[in-house]
N, C-alpha and C positions, 0 to 999 in steps of 0.2 A: 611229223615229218619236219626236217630241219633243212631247208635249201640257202647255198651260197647264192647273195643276188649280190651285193657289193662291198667297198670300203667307204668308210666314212671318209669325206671330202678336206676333213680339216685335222683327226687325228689319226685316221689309218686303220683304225676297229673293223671289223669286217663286221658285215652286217647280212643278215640272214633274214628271210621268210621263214616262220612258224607257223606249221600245221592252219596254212594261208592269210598270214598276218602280216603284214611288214612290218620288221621291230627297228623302224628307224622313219626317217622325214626325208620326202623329196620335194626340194622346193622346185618353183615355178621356172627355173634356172637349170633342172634337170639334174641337181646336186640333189646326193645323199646324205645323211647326217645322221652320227647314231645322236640317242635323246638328250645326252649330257654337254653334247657338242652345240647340238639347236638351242638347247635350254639359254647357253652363256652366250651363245647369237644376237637371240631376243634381248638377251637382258642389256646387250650393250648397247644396240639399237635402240630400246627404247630410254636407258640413261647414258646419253653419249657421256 
């Protein structure tokens, strides 16, 4: 089962639940993120 839950906050990706999974990141901030988008997040955050 493939359901629409959001867009990604920073590129616009739509991001989906699978078969009860969430295939993306919601930070504590109530943003979504698909994984490619959190990945370069992190990475900036932790080498400013």
């Amino acid at each position: 089962m493939k359901e629409l839950v959001g867009t990604c906050s920073c590129c616009g990706k739509d991001i989906y639940c699978l078969d009860g999974f969430f295939n993306g990141v919601m930070t504590d901030e109530k943003q979504s993120y698909c994984f490619t988008c959190y990945e370069t997040i992190c990475k900036k955050n932790e080498n400013p």
